[in-house]
N, C-alpha and C positions, 0 to 999 in steps of 0.2 A: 707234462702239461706245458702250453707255452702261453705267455702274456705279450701282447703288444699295448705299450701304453702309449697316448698320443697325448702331445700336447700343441693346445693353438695358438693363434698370434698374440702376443705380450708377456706369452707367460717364461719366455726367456730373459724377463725383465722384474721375474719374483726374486726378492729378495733384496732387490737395486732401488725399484723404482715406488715411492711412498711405503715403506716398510713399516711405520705406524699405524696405516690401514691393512695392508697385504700381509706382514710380516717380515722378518728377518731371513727367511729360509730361501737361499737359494735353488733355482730345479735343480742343480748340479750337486745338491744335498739331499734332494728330494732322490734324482736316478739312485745318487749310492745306496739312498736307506733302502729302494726298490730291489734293489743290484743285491742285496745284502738278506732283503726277503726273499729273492728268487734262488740265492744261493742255498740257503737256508733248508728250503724246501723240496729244492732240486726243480726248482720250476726254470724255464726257458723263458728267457725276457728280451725283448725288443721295447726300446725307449727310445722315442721319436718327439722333436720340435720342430713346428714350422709355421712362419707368419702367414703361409700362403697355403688356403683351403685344400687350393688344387691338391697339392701334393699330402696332404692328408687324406682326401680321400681317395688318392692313386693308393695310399700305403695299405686304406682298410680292404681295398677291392684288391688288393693283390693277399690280404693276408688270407680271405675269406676262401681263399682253394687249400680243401682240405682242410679246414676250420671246425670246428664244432661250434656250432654258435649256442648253444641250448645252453649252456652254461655261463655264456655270458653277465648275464644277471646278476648271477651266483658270484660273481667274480667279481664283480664292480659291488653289490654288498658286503663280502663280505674279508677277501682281502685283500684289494686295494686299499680298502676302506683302512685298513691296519699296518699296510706300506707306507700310506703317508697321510698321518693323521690331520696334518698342516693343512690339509689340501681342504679339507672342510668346514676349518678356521677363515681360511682367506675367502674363499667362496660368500660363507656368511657375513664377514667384514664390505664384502663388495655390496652385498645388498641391502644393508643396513644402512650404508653409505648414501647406495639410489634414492630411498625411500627418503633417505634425511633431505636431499637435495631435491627431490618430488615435494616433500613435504614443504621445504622452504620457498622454493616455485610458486606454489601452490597459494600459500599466503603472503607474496610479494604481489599474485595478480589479484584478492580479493581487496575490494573497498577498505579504507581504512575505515573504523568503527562499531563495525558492522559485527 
């Protein structure tokens, strides 16, 4: 089996950048623990970053020959999901995050008293 994982713009900057919101894990901790799952299980891994869209999806349209996409799903459920469990911590931190700063927005433009 093989995996390509992609990652997009900032996310070379987990672990650096607001690590009290995002966390402490670098992707560079993230690849090994992936590198360590594909070993594992004898899966074939491609791990990719890039700030620039283009070249992600130059990566997905080239990997798509010869691909079996029907499993995809299956794959991003259920072990990604347990490659890097981080990744759904930080995720949820981000939009907890939005919603606080939505929320505070929010009742900075209503009337005061009201």
């Amino acid at each position: 089996m093989r995996i390509m994982i992609l990652n997009g713009p900032n996310l070379n900057m987990l672990g650096i950048r607001e690590p009290h919101i995002y966390g402490s894990t670098t992707l560079n901790a993230i690849k090994a623990s992936c590198e360590e799952f594909a070993a594992f299980t004898g899966t074939q891994l491609a791990f990719h970053q890039s700030n620039h869209e283009g070249v992600l999806v130059d990566l997905i349209q080239s990997a798509r020959q010869g691909a079996d996409l029907a499993g995809v799903a299956h794959l991003i459920g259920s072990r990604l999901e347990r490659c890097a469990p981080q990744w759904r911590r930080s995720a949820e931190s981000a939009q907890l995050r939005r919603q606080s700063q939505e929320s505070e927005s929010t009742s900075e433009a209503s009337p005061r008293g009201q």
